[in-house]
C-alpha positions as CSV (number, residue, x, y, z in Angstrom):
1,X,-48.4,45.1,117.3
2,X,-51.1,43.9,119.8
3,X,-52.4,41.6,117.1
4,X,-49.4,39.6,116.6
5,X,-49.2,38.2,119.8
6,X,-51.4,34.5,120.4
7,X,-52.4,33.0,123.5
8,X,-50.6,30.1,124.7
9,X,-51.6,27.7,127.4
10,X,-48.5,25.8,129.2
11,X,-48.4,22.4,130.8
12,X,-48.1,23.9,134.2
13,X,-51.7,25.7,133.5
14,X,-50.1,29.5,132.8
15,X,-51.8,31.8,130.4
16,X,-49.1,33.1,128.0
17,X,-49.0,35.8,125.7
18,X,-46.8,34.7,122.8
19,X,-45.0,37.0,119.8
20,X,-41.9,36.9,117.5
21,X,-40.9,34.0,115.2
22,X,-41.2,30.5,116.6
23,X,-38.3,28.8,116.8
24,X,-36.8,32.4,116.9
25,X,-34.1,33.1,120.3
26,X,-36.7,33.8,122.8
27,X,-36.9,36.0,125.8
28,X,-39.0,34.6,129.0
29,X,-40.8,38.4,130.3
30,X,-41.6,37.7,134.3
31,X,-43.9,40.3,135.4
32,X,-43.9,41.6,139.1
33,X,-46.8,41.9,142.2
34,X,-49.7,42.7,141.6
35,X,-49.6,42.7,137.1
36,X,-50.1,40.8,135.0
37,X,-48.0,39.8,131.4
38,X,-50.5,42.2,129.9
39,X,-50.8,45.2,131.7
40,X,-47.1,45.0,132.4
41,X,-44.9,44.0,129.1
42,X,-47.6,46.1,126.9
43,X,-45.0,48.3,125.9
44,X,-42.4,45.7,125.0
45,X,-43.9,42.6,123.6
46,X,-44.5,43.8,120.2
47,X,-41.4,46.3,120.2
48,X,-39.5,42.5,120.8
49,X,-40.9,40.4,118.5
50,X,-40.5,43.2,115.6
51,X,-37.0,43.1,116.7
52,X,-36.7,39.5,115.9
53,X,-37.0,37.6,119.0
54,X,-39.2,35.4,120.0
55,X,-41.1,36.5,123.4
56,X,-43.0,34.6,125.6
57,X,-44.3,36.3,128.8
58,X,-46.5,34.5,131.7
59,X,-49.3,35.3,134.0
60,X,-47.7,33.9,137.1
61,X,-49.9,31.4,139.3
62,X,-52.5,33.7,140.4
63,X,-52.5,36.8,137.9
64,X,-54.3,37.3,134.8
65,X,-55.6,33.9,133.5
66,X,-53.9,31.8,135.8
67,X,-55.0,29.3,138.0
68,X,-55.8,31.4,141.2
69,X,-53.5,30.8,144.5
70,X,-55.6,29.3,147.5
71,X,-52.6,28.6,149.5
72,X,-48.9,29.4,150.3
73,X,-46.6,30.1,147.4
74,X,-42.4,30.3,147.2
75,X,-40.7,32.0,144.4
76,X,-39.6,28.8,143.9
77,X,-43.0,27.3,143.4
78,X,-43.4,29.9,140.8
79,X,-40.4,29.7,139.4
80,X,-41.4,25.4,138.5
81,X,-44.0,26.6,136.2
82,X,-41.9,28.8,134.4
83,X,-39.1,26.2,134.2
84,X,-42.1,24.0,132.7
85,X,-42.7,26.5,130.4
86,X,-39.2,26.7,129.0
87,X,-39.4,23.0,128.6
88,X,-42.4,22.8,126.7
89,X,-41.9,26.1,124.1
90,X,-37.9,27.3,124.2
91,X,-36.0,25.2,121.9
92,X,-32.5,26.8,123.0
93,X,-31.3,28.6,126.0
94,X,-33.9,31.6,127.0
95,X,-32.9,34.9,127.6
96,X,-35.0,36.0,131.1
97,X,-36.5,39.2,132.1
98,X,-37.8,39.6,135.1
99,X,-39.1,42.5,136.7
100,X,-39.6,43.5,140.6
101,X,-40.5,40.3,142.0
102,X,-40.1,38.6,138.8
103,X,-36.5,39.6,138.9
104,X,-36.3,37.0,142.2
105,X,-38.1,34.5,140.3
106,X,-35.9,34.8,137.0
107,X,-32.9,34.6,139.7
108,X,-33.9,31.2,140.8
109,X,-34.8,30.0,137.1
110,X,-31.0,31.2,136.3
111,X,-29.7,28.9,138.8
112,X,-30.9,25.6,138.1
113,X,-28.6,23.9,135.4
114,X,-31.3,22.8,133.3
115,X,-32.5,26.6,132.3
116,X,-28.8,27.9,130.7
117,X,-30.1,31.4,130.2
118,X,-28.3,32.9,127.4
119,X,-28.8,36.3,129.3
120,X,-30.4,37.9,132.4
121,X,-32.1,41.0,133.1
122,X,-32.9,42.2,136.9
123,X,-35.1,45.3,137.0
124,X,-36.0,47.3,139.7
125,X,-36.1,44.1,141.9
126,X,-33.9,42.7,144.6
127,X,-33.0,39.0,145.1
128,X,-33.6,38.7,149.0
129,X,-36.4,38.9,151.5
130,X,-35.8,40.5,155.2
131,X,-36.8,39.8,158.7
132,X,-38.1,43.5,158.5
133,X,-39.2,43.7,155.2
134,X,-41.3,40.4,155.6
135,X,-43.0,42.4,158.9
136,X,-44.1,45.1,156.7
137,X,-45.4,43.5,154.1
138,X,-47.3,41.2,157.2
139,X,-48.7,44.4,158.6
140,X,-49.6,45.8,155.4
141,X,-51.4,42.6,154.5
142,X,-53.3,42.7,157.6
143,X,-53.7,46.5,157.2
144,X,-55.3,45.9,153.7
145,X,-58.0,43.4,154.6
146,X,-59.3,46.3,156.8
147,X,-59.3,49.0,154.2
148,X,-60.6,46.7,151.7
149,X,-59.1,45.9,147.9
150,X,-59.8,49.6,146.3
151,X,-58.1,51.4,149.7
152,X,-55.5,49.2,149.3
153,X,-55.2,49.7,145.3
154,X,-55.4,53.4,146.0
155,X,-52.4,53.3,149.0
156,X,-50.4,50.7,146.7
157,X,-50.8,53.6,143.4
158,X,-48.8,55.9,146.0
159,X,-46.3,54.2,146.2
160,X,-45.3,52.4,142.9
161,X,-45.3,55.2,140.4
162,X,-43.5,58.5,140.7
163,X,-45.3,61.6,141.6
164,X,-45.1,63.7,138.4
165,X,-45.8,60.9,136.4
166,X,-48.7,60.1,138.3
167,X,-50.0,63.7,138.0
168,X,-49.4,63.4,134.2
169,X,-51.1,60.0,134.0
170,X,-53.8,60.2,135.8
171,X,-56.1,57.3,133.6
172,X,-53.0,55.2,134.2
173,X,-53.1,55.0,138.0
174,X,-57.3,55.1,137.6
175,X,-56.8,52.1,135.5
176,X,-54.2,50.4,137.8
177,X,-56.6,50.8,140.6
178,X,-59.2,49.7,138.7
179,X,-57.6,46.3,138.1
180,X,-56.0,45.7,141.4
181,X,-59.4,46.4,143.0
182,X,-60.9,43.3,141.2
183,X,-58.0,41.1,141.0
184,X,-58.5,37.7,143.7
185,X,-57.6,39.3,146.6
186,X,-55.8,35.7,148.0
187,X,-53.8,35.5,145.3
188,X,-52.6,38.8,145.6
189,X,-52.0,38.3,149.4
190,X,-50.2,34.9,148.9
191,X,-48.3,36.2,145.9
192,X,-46.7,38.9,148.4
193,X,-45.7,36.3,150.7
194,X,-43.8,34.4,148.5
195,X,-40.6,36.1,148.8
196,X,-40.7,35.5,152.4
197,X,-37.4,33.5,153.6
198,X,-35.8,33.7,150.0
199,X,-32.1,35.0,149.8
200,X,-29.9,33.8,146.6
201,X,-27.5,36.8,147.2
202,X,-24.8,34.1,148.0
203,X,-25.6,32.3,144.8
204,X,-25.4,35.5,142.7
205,X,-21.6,34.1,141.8
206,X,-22.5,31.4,139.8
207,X,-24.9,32.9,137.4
208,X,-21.9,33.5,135.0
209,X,-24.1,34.8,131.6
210,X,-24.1,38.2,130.4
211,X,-26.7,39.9,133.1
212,X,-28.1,43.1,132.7
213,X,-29.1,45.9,135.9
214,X,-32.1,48.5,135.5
215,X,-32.7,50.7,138.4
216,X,-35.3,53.4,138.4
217,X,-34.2,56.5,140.1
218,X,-37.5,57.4,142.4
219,X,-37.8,53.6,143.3
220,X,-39.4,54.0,147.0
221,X,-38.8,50.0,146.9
222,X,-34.8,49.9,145.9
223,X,-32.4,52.0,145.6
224,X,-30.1,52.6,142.7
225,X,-27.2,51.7,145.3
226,X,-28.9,48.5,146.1
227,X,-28.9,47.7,142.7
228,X,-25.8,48.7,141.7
229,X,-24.4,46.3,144.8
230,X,-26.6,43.6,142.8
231,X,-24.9,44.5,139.5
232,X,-21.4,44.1,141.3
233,X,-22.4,40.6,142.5
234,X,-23.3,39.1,139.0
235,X,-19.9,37.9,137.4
236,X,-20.9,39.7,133.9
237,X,-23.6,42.7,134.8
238,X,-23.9,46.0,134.0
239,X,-26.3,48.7,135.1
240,X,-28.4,51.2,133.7
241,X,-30.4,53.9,135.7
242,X,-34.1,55.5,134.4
243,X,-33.5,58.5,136.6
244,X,-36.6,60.1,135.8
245,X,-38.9,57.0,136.9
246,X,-40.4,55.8,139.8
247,X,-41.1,51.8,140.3
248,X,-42.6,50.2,137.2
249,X,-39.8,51.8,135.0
250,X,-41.0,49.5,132.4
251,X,-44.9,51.7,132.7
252,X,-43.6,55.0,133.1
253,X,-40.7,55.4,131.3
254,X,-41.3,52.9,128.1
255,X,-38.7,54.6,125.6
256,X,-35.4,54.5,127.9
257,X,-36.7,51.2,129.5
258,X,-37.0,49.3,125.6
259,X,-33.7,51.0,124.4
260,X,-31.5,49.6,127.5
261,X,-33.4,45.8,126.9
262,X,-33.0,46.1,123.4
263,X,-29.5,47.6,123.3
264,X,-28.5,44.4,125.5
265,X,-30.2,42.0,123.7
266,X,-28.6,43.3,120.4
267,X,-25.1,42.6,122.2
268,X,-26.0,39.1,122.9
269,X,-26.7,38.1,119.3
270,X,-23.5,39.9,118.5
271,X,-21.0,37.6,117.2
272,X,-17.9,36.9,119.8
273,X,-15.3,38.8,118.9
């Protein structure tokens, strides 16, 4: 399906990849640290847009082709250029995906009364920042411009994807590497700042669409308890678990990731009873 899908350019300056009907109901794909739409969502754009809908997913401010970060970013920062985006190409409300960080930045877009999501998916990322975990990611940062970018890829590959798949897939972390090596290292570095001082657990309440849970069940990041607190906080969410995944559930375990988005996605264009 790779060549259905067109390059878009928003106002805010994102590079979009673009597939499904126009006009079509369209879901927003908000990739996570360190990807791009690309490298990410290569496994679900095209399974999507055959499905009917119409999908538009973003290289965040300093991913991809992006404008590159040269200073301090917010998730909410990033979340204003999606928001633009929805204004410029979604003619009704959006469903949003978002994914590890993108999760915290669909979370913010899903509060603000002018986005209306029709749905929300949350996986494998939380929807709050830590005194602690903003010290780790601080000494990793400084730890990282020591080692250099391929170190740092090479440490980073260790910890996102789950051992046995990593053994299976060895081109797939080689090609990971590969493009984290080479990606603008201040981008990246700002990118995993923004989080810092961002908690919307409190707000969870009034995001009152249908919302939808993944967990990955060898996430070294979050738990499967943590997210099935975060399912319990969303008024309407339920919660699947890839057990057999680490991290980037949507990477490693493609099949069982697609059939939970799409099996949720059917429900929302089911008619009301």
């Amino acid at each position: 399906m790779r060549e259905q899908i067109q390059i878009l350019r928003s106002g805010a300056g994102l590079h979009v990849l673009a597939a499904g009907p126009v006009g079509g109901r369209t879901v927003v794909m908000i990739h996570g640290l360190g990807w791009d739409a690309a490298s990410l969502w290569e496994a679900q754009i095209g399974m999507l847009a055959a499905a009917g809908w119409r999908v538009l997913a973003p290289d965040l401010r300093g991913t991809g082709g992006s404008p590159p970060l040269r200073g301090a970013v917010g998730i909410a920062g990033l979340a204003d250029d999606v928001a633009a985006l929805i204004a410029d190409e979604v003619a009704a409300a959006p469903v949003l995906v978002g994914f590890s960080m993108g999760a915290m930045v669909a979370v913010d877009l899903a509060l603000r009364p002018g986005t209306r999501p029709a749905g929300l998916v949350l996986a494998c990322g939380g929807v709050a920042s830590s005194p602690g975990g903003e010290a780790g990611v601080t000494a990793m940062l400084a730890r990282a411009e020591a080692m250099g970018p391929r170190a740092f890829a090479e440490e980073q590959a260790q910890m996102i994807f789950a051992p046995d798949w990593a053994a299976r897939n060895g081109s797939a972390v080689a090609a990971f590497i590969e493009r984290r090596a080479v990606m603008d290292q201040d981008s990246l570095h700002h990118s995993f700042r923004a989080p810092f001082g961002c908690d919307y657990t409190g707000q969870l309440a009034r995001i009152t669409c249908p919302a939808h849970v993944i967990a990955a069940g060898q996430d070294n990041f979050l738990s499967v308890a943590d997210c099935r607190a975060l399912a319990r906080a969303l008024p309407q969410a339920e919660l699947t678990v890839i057990e057999e995944s680490g991290h980037m559930a949507p990477v490693e375990a493609p099949g069982a990731f697609n059939a939970a988005l799409l099996s949720y996605l059917e429900q929302l264009k089911a008619p009301a009873a």
